[in-house]
C-alpha positions as CSV (number, residue, x, y, z in Angstrom):
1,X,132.0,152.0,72.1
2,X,133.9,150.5,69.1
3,X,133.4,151.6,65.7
4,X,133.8,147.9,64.6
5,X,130.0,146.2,64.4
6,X,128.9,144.0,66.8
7,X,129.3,139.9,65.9
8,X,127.4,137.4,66.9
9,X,129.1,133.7,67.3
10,X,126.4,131.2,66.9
11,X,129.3,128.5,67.7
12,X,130.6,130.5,70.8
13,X,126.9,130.3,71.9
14,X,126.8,127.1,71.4
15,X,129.5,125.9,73.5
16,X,128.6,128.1,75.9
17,X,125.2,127.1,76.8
18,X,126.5,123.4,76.6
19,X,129.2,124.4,79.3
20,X,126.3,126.2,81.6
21,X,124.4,122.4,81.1
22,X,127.2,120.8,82.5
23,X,127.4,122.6,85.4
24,X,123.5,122.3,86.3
25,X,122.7,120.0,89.0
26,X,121.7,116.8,87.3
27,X,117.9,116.6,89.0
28,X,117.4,120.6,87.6
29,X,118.6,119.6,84.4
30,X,116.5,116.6,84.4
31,X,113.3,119.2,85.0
32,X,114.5,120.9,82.0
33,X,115.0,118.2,79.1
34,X,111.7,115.9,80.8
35,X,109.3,118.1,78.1
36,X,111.3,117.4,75.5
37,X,111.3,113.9,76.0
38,X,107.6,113.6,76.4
39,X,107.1,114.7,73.5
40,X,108.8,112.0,72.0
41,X,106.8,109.6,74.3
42,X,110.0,109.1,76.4
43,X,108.4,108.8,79.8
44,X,110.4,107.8,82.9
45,X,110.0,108.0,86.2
46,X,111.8,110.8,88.2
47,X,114.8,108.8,89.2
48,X,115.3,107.4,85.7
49,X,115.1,110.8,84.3
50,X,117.9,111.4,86.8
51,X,120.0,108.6,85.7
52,X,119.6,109.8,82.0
53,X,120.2,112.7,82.4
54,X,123.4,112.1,84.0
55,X,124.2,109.7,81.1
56,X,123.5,112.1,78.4
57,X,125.1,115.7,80.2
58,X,128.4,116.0,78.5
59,X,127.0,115.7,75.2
60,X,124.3,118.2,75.4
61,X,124.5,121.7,73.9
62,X,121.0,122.4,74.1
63,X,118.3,120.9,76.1
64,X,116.3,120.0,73.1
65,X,118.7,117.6,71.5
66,X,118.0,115.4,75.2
67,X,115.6,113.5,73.1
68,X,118.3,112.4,70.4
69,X,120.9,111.6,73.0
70,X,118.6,109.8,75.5
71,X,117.3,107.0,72.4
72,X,119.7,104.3,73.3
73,X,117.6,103.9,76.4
74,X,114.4,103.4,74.4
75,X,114.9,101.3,71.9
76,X,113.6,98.0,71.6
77,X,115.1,96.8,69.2
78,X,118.9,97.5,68.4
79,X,119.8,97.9,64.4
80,X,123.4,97.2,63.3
81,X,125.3,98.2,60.3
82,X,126.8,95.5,58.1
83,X,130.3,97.1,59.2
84,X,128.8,96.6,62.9
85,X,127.5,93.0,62.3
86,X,131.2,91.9,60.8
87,X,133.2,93.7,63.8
88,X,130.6,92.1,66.7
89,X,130.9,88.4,64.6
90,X,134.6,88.5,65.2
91,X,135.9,85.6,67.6
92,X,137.2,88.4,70.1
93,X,134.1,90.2,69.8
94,X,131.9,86.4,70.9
95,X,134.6,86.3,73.4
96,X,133.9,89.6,74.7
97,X,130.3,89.6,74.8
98,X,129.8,85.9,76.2
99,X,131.9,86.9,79.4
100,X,130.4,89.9,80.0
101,X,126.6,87.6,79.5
102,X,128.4,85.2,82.5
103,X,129.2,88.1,84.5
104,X,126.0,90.4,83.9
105,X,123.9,86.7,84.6
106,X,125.3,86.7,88.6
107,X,125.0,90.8,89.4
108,X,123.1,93.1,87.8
109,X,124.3,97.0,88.6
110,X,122.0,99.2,90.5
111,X,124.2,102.0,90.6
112,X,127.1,103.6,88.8
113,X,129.5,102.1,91.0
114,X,128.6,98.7,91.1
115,X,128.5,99.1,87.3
116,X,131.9,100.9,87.1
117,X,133.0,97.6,89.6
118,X,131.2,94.6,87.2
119,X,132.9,96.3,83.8
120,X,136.4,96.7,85.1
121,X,135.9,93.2,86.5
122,X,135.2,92.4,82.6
123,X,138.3,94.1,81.8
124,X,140.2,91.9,84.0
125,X,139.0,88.4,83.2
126,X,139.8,89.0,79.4
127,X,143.4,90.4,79.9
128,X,144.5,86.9,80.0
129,X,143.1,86.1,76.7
130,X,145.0,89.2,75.3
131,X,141.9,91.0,74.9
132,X,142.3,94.7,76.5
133,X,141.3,98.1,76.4
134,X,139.2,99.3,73.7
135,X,138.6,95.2,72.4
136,X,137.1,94.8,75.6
137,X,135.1,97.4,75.6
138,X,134.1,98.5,71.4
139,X,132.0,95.0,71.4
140,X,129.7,95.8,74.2
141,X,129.2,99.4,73.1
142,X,128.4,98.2,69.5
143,X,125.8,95.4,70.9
144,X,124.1,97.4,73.7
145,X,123.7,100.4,71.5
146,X,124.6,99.1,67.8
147,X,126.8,102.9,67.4
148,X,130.4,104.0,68.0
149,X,130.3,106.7,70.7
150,X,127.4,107.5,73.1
151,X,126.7,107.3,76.5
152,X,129.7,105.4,79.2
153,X,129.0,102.0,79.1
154,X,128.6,102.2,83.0
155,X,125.8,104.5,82.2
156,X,124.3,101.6,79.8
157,X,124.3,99.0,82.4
158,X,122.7,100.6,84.7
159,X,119.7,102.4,83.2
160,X,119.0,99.5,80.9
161,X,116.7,96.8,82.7
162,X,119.2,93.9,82.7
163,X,116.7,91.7,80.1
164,X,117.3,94.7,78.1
165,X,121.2,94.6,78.0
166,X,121.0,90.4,77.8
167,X,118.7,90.5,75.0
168,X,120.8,93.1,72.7
């Protein structure tokens, strides 16, 4: 017993309950945030709602902010900044996009690996043109998902139906 008064740390909480997330098994988790998609009329099938989950994991802190996170995998149609549109009309950025269009067009990933496998791949074809590690990757991010950060891009390729990813 402590004469001092108690304090509670919303923010220690916080990261705390995003840590015990993390740790869930990804198909328990999925139970959990599948509610709170619904009621966004975000319906998948159970082993999407896997694959999502797994995709949106590290930047959960609570289970109802799934819905936020898990977007980029409903959207039809992909909206771009003007700061966007300049940095994905840049001749690197065409460069970037048309190989990855020539190499998406022969395999499309069905798994994490096979994604992991086509996008270092990517990375490999375009070191020749000078074109490495965040060049070759910032354009794809920005035209599959038209934001800075989110989910891996291996993540992207996979759960999005390929006309999905050729279209945006």
């Amino acid at each position: 017993i402590s004469k001092s008064p108690a304090i509670f740390d919303q923010d220690k909480l916080n990261w705390l309950n995003g840590q015990h997330l993390r740790k869930m098994d990804d198909f328990q988790l999925a139970q959990h945030i599948k509610p709170y998609l619904e009621s966004k009329k975000m319906f998948l099938d159970n082993k999407k709602l896997s694959l999502v989950t797994a995709a949106i994991k590290s930047e959960l802190v609570t289970v109802s902010q799934a819905p936020d996170h898990a977007k980029v995998f409903f959207q039809d149609k992909v909206e771009y900044t003007n700061e966007i549109g300049k940095y994905l009309r840049e001749e690197f950025s065409k460069q970037v996009i048309s190989s990855f269009i020539e190499l998406f067009a022969d395999k499309t990933p069905t798994n994490f690996e096979e994604a992991k496998s086509l996008l270092k791949k990517h990375s490999q074809n375009l070191k020749p043109h000078g074109i490495k590690g965040k060049n070759a990757f910032m354009p794809l991010r920005l035209a599959l998902t038209g934001m800075n950060s989110g989910p891996e891009l291996f993540y992207l390729v996979t759960i999005l139906e390929s006309e999905k990813v050729r279209n945006r």
